[in-house]
C-alpha positions as CSV (number, residue, x, y, z in Angstrom):
1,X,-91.5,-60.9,25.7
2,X,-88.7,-62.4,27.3
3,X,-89.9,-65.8,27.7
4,X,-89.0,-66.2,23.6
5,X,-85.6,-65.9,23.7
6,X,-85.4,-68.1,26.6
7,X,-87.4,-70.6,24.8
8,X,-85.7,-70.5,22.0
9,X,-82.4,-71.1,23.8
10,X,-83.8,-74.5,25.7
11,X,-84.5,-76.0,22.3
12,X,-81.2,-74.9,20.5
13,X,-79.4,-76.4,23.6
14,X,-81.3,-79.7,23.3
15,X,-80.9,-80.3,19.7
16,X,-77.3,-79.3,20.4
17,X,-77.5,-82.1,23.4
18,X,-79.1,-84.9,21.6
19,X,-76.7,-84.3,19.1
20,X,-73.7,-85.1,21.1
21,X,-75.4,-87.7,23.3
22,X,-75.9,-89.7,19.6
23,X,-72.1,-89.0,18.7
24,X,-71.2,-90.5,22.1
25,X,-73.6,-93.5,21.7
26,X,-72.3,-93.9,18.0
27,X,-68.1,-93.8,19.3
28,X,-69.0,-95.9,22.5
29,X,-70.8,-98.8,20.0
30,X,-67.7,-98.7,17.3
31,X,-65.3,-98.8,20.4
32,X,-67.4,-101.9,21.6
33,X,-67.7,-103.7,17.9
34,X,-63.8,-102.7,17.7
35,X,-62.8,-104.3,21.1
36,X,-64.6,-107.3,20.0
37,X,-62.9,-107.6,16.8
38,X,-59.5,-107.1,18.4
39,X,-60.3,-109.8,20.8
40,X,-61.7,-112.3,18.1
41,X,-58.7,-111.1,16.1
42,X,-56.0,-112.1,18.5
43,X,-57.7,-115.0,19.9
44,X,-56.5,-116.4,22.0
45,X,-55.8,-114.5,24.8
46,X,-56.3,-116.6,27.9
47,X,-56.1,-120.2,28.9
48,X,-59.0,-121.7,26.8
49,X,-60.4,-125.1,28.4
50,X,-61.3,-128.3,25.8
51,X,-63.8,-130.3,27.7
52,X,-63.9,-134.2,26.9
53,X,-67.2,-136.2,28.0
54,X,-65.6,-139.3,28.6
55,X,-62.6,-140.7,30.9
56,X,-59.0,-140.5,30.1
57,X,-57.4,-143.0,28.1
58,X,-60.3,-143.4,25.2
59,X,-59.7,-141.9,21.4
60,X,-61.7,-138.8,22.6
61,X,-59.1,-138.5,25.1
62,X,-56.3,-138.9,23.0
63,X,-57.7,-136.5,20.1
64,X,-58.5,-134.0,22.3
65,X,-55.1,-134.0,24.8
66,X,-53.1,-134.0,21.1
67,X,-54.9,-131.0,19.7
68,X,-54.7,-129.4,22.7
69,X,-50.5,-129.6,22.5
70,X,-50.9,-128.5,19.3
71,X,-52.8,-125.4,19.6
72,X,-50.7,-124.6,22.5
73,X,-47.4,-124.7,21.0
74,X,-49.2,-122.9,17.3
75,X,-50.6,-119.8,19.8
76,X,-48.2,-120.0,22.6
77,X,-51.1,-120.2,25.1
78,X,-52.6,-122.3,27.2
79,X,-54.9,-125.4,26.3
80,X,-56.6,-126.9,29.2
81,X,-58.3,-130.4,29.0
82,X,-61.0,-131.5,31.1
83,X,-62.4,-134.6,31.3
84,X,-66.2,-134.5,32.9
85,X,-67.3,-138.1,32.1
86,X,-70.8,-139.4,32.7
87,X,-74.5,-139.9,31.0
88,X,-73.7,-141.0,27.7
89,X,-71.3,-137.9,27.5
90,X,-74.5,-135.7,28.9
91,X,-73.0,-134.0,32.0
92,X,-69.9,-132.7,29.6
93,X,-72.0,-131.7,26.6
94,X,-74.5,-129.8,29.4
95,X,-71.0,-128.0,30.9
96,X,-70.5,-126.9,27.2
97,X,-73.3,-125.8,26.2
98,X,-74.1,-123.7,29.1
99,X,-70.6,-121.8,28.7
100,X,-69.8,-118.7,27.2
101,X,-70.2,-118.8,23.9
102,X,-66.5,-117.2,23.4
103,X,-64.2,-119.6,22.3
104,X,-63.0,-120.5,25.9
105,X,-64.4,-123.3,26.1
106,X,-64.5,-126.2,23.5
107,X,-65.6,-129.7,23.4
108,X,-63.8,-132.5,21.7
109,X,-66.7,-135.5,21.0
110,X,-67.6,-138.5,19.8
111,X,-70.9,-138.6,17.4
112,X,-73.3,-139.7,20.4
113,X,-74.3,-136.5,21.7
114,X,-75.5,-135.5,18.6
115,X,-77.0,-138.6,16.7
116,X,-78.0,-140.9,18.7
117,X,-78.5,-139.6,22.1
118,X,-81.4,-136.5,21.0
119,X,-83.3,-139.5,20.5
120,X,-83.1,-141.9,22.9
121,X,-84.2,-140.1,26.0
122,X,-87.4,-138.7,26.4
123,X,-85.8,-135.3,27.2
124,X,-81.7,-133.4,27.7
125,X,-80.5,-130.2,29.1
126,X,-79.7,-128.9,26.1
127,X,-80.5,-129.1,22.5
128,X,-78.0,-131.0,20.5
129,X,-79.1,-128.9,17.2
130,X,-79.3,-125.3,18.5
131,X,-76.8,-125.3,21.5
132,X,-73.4,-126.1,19.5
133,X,-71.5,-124.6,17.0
134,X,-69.8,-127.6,14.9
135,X,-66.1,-126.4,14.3
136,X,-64.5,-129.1,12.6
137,X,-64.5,-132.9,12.0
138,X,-61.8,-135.0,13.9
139,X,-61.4,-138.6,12.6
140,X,-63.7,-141.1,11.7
141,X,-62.7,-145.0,12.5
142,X,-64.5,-148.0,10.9
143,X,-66.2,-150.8,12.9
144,X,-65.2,-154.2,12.5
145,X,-67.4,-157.0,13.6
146,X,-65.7,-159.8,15.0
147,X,-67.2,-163.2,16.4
148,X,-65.8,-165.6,19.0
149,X,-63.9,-168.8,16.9
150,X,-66.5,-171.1,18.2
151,X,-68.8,-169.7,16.0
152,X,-69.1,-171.3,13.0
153,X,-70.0,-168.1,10.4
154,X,-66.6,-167.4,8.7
155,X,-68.8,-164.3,7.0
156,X,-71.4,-161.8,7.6
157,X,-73.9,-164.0,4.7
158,X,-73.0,-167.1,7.0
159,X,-73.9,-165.6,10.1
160,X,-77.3,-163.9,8.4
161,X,-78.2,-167.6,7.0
162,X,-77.5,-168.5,11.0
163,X,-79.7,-166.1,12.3
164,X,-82.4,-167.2,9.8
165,X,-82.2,-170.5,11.3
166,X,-82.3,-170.5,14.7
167,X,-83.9,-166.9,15.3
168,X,-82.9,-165.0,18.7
169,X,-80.6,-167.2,19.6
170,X,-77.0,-165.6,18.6
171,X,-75.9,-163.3,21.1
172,X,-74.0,-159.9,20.8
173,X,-72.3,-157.5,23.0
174,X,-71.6,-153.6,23.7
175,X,-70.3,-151.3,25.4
176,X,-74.1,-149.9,26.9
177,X,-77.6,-149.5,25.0
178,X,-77.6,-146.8,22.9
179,X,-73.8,-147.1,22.2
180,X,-72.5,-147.3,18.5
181,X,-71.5,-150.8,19.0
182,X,-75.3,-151.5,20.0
183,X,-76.8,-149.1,17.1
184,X,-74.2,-150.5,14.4
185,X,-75.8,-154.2,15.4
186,X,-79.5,-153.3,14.9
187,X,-79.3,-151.8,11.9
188,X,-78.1,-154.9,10.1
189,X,-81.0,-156.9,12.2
190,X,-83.4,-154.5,10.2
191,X,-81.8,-154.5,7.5
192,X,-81.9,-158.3,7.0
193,X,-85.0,-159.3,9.5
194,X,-83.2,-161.5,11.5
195,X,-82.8,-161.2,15.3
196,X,-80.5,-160.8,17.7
197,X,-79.9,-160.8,21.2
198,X,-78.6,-158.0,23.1
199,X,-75.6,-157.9,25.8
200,X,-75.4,-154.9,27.2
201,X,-71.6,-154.3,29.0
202,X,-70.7,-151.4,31.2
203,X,-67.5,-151.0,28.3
204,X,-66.1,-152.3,25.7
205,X,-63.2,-154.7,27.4
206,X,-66.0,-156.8,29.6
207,X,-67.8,-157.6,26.1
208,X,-64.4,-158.0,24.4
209,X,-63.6,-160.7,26.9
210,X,-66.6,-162.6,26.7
211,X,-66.4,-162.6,22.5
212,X,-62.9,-164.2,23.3
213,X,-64.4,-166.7,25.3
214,X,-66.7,-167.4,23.6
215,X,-69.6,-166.6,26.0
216,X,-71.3,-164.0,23.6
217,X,-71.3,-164.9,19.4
218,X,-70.0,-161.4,18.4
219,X,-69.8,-157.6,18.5
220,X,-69.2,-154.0,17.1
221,X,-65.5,-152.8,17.6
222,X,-62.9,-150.2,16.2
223,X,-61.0,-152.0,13.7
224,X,-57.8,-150.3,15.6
225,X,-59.1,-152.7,18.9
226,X,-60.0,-155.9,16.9
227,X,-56.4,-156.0,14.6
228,X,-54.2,-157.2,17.3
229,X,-56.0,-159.9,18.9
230,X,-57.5,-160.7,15.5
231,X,-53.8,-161.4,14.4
232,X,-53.2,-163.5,17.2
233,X,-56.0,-165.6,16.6
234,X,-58.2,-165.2,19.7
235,X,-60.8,-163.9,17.7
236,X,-62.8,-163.7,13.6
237,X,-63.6,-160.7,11.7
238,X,-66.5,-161.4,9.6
239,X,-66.6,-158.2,7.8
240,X,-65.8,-154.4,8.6
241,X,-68.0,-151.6,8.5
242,X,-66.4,-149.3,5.8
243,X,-68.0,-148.7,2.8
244,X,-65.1,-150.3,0.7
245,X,-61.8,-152.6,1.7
246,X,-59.7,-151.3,3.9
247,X,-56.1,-151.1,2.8
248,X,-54.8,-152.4,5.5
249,X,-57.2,-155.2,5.6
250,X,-57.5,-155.7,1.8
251,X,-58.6,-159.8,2.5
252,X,-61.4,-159.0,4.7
253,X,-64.7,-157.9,3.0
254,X,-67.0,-155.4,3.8
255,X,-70.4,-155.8,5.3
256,X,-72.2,-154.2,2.4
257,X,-70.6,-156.5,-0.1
258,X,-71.2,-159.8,1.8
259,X,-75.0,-159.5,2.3
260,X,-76.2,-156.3,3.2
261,X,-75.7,-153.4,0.4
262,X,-75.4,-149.7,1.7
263,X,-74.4,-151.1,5.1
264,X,-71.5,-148.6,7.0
265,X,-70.5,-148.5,10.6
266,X,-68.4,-146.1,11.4
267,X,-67.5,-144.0,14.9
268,X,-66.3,-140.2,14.4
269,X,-65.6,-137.7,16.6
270,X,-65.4,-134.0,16.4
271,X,-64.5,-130.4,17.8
272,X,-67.7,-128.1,18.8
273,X,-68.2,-124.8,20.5
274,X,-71.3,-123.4,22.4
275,X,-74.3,-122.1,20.0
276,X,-73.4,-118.3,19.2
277,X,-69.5,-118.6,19.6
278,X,-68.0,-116.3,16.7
279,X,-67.9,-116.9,13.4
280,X,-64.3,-116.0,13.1
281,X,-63.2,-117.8,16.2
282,X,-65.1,-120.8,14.9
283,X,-63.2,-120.2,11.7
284,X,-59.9,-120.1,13.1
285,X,-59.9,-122.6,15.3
286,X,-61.5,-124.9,12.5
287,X,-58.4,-123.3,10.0
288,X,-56.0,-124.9,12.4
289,X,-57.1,-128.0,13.0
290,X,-57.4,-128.8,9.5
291,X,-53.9,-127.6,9.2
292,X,-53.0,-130.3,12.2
293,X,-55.2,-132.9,10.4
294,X,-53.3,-132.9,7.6
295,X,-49.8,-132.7,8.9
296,X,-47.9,-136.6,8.0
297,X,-46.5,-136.1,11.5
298,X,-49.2,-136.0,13.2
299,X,-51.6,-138.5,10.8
300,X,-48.6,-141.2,11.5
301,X,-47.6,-141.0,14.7
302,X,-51.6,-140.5,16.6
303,X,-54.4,-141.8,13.6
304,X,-52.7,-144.5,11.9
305,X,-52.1,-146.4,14.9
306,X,-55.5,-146.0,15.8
307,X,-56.5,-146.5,12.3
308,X,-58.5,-142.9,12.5
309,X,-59.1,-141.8,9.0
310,X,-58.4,-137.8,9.5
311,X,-61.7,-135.6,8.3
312,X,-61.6,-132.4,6.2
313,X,-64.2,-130.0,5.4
314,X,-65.6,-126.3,6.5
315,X,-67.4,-125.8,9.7
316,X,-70.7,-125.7,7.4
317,X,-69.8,-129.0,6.0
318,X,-69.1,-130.7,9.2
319,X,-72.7,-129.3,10.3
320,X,-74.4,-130.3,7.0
321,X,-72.6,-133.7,7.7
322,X,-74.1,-134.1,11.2
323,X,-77.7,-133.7,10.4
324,X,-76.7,-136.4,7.6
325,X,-75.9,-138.7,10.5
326,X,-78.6,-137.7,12.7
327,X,-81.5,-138.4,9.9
328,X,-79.7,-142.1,9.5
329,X,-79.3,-142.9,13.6
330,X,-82.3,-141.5,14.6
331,X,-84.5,-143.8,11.7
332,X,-82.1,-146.6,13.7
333,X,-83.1,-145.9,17.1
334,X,-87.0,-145.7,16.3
335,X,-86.8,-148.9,14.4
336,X,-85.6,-150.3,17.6
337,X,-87.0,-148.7,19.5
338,X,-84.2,-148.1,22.0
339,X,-85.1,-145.6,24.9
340,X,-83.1,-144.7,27.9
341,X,-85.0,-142.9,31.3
């Protein structure tokens, strides 16, 4: 008769338990979700590190070294660039993608990692696709394809006639297979079935050199690299890669409208984030460079000298625009049927 009560008892104090075992569960997970919001909300809050794949001195390294002075004077805190060159930008993407995805570290880009290189190698420590978050588009800077003056093409529907005529014999440089200036050169070949002959260069100045001398025909370069000497006579510019005239080039044409319609080369770059980073850090950090983008300060004194054309858009729209790219690069590099081990 006693062993009721008891019993009774033992289950009372167990509801009673479970009970304020879940309240304590249920404060401990609002005090988590709350802490995390705080710290997205304040972000940032310690030295955040922008990684850049490639050696100092390039537009990447530029871009990057000029947001990162931005950011740091907007959130009075520290902005650390890295540069961890190598691989076709593969041992700085690989850093990236295997960091907390936090917002404390960042990557600033050009498009290789992301369209061309997925497709060229038989396999990559990371997945381009699922292992970045796209925060916001940079600049983008047209290609212009200049020829040595020996040539004797004065146009792009010169040198395709050329080609026609004495097939694989008109040489062209670039900065390594599998780089933009190689990519931008096949897809015209495809384009018009003609045939050229790849230089590969370890860079772009070697290749530049030789155009100059006239021991390759032509190559792929930013229109910011072929003004000068292009002004000073040491080289041509048969066309640029834009999809209309450039206004500071209005008197040379564009690929697509001298003999190969649709045709654009362009190089961008961009800002990215390991996969799963937060929405609203992703947000916020894409919210301020846009702001940066569009201040006339900073477009005149770092992208116009560089003729970088500044790009806008949400972090959706810079992803949406990057599989765009990728659908286009990778059709380029199995038509080639460019590989790298």
């Amino acid at each position: 008769m006693r062993l009721m009560p008891r019993l009774v008892d033992d289950r009372s104090m167990s509801t009673r338990h479970r009970r304020i075992l879940l309240r304590l569960l249920m404060a401990l997970a609002c005090a988590h979700v709350t802490a995390a919001w705080a710290q997205e909300a304040s972000y940032p809050v310690r030295p955040v590190h922008i990684v850049v794949p490639t050696s100092p001195g390039g537009v990447t390294d530029i871009l990057g070294r000029a947001l990162a002075q931005r950011f740091a004077d907007i959130w009075r805190a520290q902005f650390i660039v890295e540069n961890r060159a190598g691989a076709y930008n593969i041992i700085g993407a690989e850093y990236v993608a295997r960091a907390a995805h936090d917002g404390y570290t960042l990557m600033v880009s050009s498009e290789g990692v992301f369209v061309s290189v997925p497709y060229v190698y038989a396999s990559l420590p990371f997945d381009s696709a699922r292992d970045f978050e796209p925060v916001s588009g940079l600049a983008r800077i047209n290609q212009a394809l200049i020829a040595s003056n020996s040539l004797p093409a004065k146009d792009v529907r010169e040198l395709l006639e050329m080609a026609r005529g004495k097939p694989g014999t008109l040489t062209y440089g670039s900065f390594g297979t599998a780089s933009s200036g190689h990519l931008n050169m096949e897809m015209p070949q495809s384009m018009a079935g003609v045939k050229f002959i790849h230089v590969p260069y370890k860079g772009s100045t070697p290749a530049f050199a030789d155009v100059v001398a006239g021991h390759i025909a032509m190559m792929f370069v930013s229109t910011g690299s072929a003004v000068p000497p292009w002004r000073a006579g040491k080289v041509k510019i048969l066309a640029v890669g834009s999809a209309h005239r450039l206004p500071q080039l209005p008197e040379v044409p564009t690929v697509a409208e001298n003999g190969l319609p649709g045709f654009e080369a362009t190089s961008w770059f961009g800002m990215f984030a390991p996969g799963g980073t937060p929405r609203d850090i992703v947000a916020k950090l894409n919210a301020e460079t846009q702001r940066i983008l569009a201040d006339p300060g900073f477009r005149e004194k770092l992208l116009a000298p560089q003729m970088l054309e500044p790009m806008t858009g949400s972090p959706e729209q810079f992803a949406e625009f990057i599989r765009a790219e990728a659908v286009k690069w990778s059709k380029v590099v199995r038509d080639a049927k460019v590989k790298l081990e």
